[in-house]
N, C-alpha and C positions, 0 to 999 in steps of 0.2 A: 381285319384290322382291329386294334383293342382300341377301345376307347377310355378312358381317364376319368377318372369319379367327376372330377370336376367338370366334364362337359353334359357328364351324366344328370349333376345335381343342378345346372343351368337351363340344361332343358325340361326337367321338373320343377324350376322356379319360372321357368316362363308359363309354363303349363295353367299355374299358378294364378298366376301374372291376367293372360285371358280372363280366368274367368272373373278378375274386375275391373274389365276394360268398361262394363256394366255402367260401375258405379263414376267411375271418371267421367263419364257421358251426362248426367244425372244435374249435373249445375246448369251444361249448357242446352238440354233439355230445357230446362224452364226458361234461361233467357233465349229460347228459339226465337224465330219471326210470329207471330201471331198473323192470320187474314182475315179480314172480316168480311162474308160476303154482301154486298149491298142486297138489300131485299125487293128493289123494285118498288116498293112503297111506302118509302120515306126521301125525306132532303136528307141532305146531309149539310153542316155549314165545319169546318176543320180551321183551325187557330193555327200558326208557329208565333211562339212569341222571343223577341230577338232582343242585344241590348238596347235598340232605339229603334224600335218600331215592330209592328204588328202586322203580318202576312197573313194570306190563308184562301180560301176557296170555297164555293157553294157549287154543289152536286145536286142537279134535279134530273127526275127520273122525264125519259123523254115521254111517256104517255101521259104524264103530270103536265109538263111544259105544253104537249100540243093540246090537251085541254083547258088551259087557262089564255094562251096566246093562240090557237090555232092556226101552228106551224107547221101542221102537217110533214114534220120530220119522219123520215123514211128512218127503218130499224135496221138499216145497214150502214157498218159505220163511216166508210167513204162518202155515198150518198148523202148520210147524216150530215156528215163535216160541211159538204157544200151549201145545203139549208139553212145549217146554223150561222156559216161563215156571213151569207145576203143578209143574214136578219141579228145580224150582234147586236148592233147600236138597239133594237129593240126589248132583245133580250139581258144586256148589260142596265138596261133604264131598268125592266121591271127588277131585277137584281137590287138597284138603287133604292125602290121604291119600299121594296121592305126588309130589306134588311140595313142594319144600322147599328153599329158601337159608339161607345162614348158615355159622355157621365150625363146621365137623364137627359134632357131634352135636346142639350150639346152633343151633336153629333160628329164622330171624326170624317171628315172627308175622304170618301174611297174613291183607288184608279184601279181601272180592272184593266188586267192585263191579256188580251188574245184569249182562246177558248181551247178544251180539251174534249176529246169524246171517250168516253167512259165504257170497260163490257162490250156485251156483243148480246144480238136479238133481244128480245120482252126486255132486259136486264141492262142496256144503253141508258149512260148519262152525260148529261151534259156539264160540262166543268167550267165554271166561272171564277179563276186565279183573280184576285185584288191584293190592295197592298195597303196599309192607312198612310197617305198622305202627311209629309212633315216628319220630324225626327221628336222622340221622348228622352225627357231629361227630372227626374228618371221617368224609368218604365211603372207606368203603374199598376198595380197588384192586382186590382180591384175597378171593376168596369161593366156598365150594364151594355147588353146585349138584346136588340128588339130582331125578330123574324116573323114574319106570317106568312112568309111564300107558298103557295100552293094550299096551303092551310086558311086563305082568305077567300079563297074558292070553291074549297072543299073541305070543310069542318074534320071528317074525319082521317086526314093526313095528319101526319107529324113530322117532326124533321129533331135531328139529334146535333148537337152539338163536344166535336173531340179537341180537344188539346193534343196537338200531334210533337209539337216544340217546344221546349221552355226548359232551358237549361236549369237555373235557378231553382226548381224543383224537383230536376232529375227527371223529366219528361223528354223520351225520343223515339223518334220512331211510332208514336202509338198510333196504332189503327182500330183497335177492340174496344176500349174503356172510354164510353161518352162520359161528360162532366152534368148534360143540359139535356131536356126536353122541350123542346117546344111542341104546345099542340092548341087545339080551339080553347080560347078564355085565358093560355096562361101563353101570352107570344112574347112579353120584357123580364125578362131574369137577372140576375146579378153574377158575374163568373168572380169568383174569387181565386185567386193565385195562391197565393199564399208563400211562405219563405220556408226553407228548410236551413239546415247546420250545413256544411261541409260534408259533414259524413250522408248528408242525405243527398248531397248531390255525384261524392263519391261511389257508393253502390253501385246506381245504377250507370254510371258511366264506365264503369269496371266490367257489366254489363255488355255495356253496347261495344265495348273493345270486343269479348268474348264472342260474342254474335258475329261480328265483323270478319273477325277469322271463320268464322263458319260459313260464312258466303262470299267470302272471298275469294277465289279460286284459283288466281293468278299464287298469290300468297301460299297458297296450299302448296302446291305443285312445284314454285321455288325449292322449301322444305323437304317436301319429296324427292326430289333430287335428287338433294345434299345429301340426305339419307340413306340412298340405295348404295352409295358405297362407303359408308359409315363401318360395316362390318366385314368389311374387306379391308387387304393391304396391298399396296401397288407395287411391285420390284423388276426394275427396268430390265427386259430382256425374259421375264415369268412371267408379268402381266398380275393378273388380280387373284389376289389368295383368300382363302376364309383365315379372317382375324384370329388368333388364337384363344384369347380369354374374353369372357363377357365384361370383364373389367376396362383391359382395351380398349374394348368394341364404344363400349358406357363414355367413356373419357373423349373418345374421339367425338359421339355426338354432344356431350355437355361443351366442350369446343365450340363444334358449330351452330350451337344454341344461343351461346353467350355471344359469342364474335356478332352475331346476327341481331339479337334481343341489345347488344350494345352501339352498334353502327344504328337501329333505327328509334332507338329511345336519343338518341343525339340529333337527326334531322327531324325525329316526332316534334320534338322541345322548340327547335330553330322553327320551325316552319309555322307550330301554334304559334308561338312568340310572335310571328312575325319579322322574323329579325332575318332570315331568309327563306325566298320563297323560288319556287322554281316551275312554269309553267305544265302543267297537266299534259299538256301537246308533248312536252318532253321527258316525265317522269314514266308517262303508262307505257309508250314504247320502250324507253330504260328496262322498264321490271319487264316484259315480254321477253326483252335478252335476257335478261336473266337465268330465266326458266332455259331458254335455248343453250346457253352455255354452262350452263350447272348440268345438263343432261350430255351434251358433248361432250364436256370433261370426263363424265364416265367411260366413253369410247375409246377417248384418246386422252389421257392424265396429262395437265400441264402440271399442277398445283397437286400430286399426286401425295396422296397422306397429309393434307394440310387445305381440305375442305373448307374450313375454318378463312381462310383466306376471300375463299368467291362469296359467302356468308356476309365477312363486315363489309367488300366491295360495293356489293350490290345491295345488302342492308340497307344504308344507307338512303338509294331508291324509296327501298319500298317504305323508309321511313314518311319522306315527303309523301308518298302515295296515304299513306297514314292521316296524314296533317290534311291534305287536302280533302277526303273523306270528312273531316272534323268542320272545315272553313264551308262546304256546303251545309252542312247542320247548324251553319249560324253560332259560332262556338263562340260560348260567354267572356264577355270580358272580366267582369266578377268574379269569375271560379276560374279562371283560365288555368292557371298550375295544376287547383285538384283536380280539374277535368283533364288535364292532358296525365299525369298521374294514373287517373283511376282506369281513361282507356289505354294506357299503356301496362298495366298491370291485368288487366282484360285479354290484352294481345296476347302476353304472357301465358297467361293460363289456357289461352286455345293454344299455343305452338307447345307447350307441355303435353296437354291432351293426342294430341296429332303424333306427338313423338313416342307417348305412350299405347297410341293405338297400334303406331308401323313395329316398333325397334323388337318387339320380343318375337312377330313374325321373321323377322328381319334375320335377328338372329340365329333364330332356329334353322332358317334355309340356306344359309350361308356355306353350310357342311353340304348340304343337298347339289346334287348333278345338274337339277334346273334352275340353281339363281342365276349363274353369269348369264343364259341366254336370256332369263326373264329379266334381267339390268339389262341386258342390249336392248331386249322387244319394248321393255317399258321407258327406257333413254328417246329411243327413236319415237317414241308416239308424244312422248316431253314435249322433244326438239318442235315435232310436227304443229302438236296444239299450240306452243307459244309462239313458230311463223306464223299462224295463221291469227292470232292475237296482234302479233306485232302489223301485218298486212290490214288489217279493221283498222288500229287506230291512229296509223298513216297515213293510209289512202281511204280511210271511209269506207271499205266493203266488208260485207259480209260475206265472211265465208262459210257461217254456217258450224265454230266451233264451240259458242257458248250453249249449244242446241244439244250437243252432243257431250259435250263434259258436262254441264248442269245436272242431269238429271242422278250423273254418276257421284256428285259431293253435295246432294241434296240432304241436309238434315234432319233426322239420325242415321239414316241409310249408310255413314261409313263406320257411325260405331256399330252397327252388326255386324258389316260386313269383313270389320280388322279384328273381333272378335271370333268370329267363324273361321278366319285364316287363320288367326295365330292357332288355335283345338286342330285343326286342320295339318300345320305345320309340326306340331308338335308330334302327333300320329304318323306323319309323313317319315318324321327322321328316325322315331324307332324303328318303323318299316326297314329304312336304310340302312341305320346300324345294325341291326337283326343280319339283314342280307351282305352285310361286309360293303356296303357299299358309298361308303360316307366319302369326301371328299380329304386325301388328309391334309395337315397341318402344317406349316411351314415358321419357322422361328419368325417371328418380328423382327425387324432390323436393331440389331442390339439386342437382344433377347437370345435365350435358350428354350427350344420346344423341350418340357420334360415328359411329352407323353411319349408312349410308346406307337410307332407307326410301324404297319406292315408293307414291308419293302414292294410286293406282291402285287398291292392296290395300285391301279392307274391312277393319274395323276389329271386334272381338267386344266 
């Protein structure tokens, strides 16, 4: 079969293409998740600060706790939990006892809320969630902070102090960057907040959009979908063709890009706002369909060439999925616009990324023998993982599928690995065309094929 300069010079610009799926990766490289491992020999005390009130939590290590209290807690974490659960009231008092916010000697009144167990073996801690008492009008910036826990025992401990929440200055998420030290002789510090612009609270929310999608994974897998017959065409009675031109191919996913990026920047906005909201019990199921029916429509095309379609439906969805992700983070009321903004331009830039990592594989294989089976084999594992998402958060069980997809959109793990594909794909389809073995080309509907095809080649 001859092949056409044009599909010639598409597959050397995807070729291209790969080799800076690199640098696409590179932004969301740095706003990755950061972990901090606790070291066993520190407290820890952790902030969120909200618009009318101040959350947070003290982390002590269990060999610390059973030396000052001798509670003889057991370094297993079941056993542990039972220990701690008989003796809370004792260990929520010494919690009280030294630790303490508010302005100098006026202390805020703390409730602590139930207890957490932390790790596993030597590396077990105990978690003490509190909340301050009463509402702030406003919130203030600036506030001392007393602790000597475990440090009033034993001089040479320390205990660190993070700011995990605070919209207002663009803080989310943080688990790496302490503000405080506490240690012997220095246990009342002053935590200062401090105010940034708009654009300093935009960054990094633009940020934590970006991150979002990256461990998102239900989101992912939506997109993926939509994608795998992106570079196909459906014709009732033929079934699924390779697209004819990469321009097509380009058009039909900026479609389903927009349609999608437009349905969930409208319930993002509605749902920050407030103006509507739609239970969690009912959205995460929603997007589970999702995934199942964007992956069966590959099977069997209702909405055949007009992807674009299931895209703004179920957008929509994952928009609210969006908004609620944001209303657990305590989403400011002060910044509410540019924070809903900055993470929806966030989202943006990962579903770019993601489209940039699949579509020029995508492409390429599209002419290849093995993509319709690989759209069936990887539709059916779609469908599969998103039953099994949708059965969790129904009925509560685990089935054992966030086990098995996590480790595979763990990031950067899929920028190498749609890097390696598309080098991969590209090598594959010279192979092909070399051996006459491309799949050929079929007009578009309303189109003229102007390539030249050999009558000769089977047909898939």
């Amino acid at each position: 079969m001859v092949v056409g300069m044009t599909e010639i010079m598409s597959a050397r610009m995807v070729a291209r293409w790969a080799l800076m799926i690199v640098g696409v990766g590179a932004f969301f490289l740095m706003v990755g998740h950061r972990a901090t491992a606790h070291s066993g020999e520190e407290s820890y005390v952790w902030l969120q600060i909200f618009d009318e009130t101040i959350e947070g939590r003290v982390e002590f290590p269990i060999s610390d706790l059973n030396e000052v209290l001798d509670l003889g807690i057991p370094e297993e974490p079941s056993e542990a939990a039972a220990v701690v659960e008989s003796n809370l009231a004792l260990i929520t008092g010494y919690v009280d006892a030294h630790f303490d916010l508010g302005f100098g000697a006026e202390g805020w009144p703390l409730a602590f809320k139930d207890f957490e167990i932390l790790g596993e073996g030597t590396g077990l801690y105990v978690v003490i969630p509190f909340v301050v008492e009463g509402r702030f009008d406003p919130m203030p910036r600036e506030f001392a902070v007393f602790y000597d826990g475990i440090i009033e025992h034993n001089p040479e401990r320390s205990a660190l102090l993070l700011v995990e929440t605070d919209w207002r200055s663009g803080t989310f998420n943080n688990d790496a960057d302490h503000l405080l030290v506490f240690e012997s002789g220095n246990t009342e510090q002053q935590v200062v907040l401090g105010d940034t612009s708009w654009i300093g609270v935009l960054l990094p929310v633009v940020g934590l959009g970006a991150e979002h999608i990256q461990i998102g994974s239900d989101h992912i897998l939506f997109i993926i979908a939509l994608l795998l017959p992106a570079v196909l065409v459906f014709s009732p009675g033929l079934g699924w063709k390779p697209a004819e031109s990469f321009g097509s191919s380009l058009w039909r996913v900026v479609k389903i890009a927009s349609s999608f990026t437009i349905a969930h920047t409208v319930t993002l906005t509605l749902g920050g706002l407030g103006i509507v909201t739609i239970s969690p019990d009912i959205v995460e199921p929603v997007i589970a369909i999702s995934i199942a029916l964007a992956a069966l429509h590959n099977l069997r095309p209702v909405f055949f060439n007009r992807e674009w379609v299931i895209a703004f439906v179920f957008g929509l969805f994952h928009g609210f999925g969006f908004a609620g992700f944001l209303a657990d983070l305590g989403l400011d009321r002060s910044n509410r616009l540019v924070s809903l903004l900055g993470f929806n331009l966030g989202i943006e830039l990962g579903q770019v990324a993601i489209i940039l990592l699949l579509f020029p594989a995508l492409f390429v294989l599209r002419r290849t023998r093995v993509y319709l089976p690989l759209t069936r084999i990887g539709s059916i594992a779609l469908t599969a993982v998103a039953t099994g998402w949708f059965v969790d958060r129904v009925f509560g069980l685990d089935v054992g599928v966030d086990r098995v997809v996590d480790p595979f959109l763990r990031w950067p793990r899929p920028l190498w690995v749609a890097g390696l594909t598309t080098i991969v794909a590209v090598v594959y389809f010279y192979i092909e065309r070399n051996r006459d073995r491309l799949v050929p080309l079929d007009p578009e509907p309303g189109e003229t094929s102007h390539e030249p095809v050999d009558v000769g080649v089977a047909r898939s």
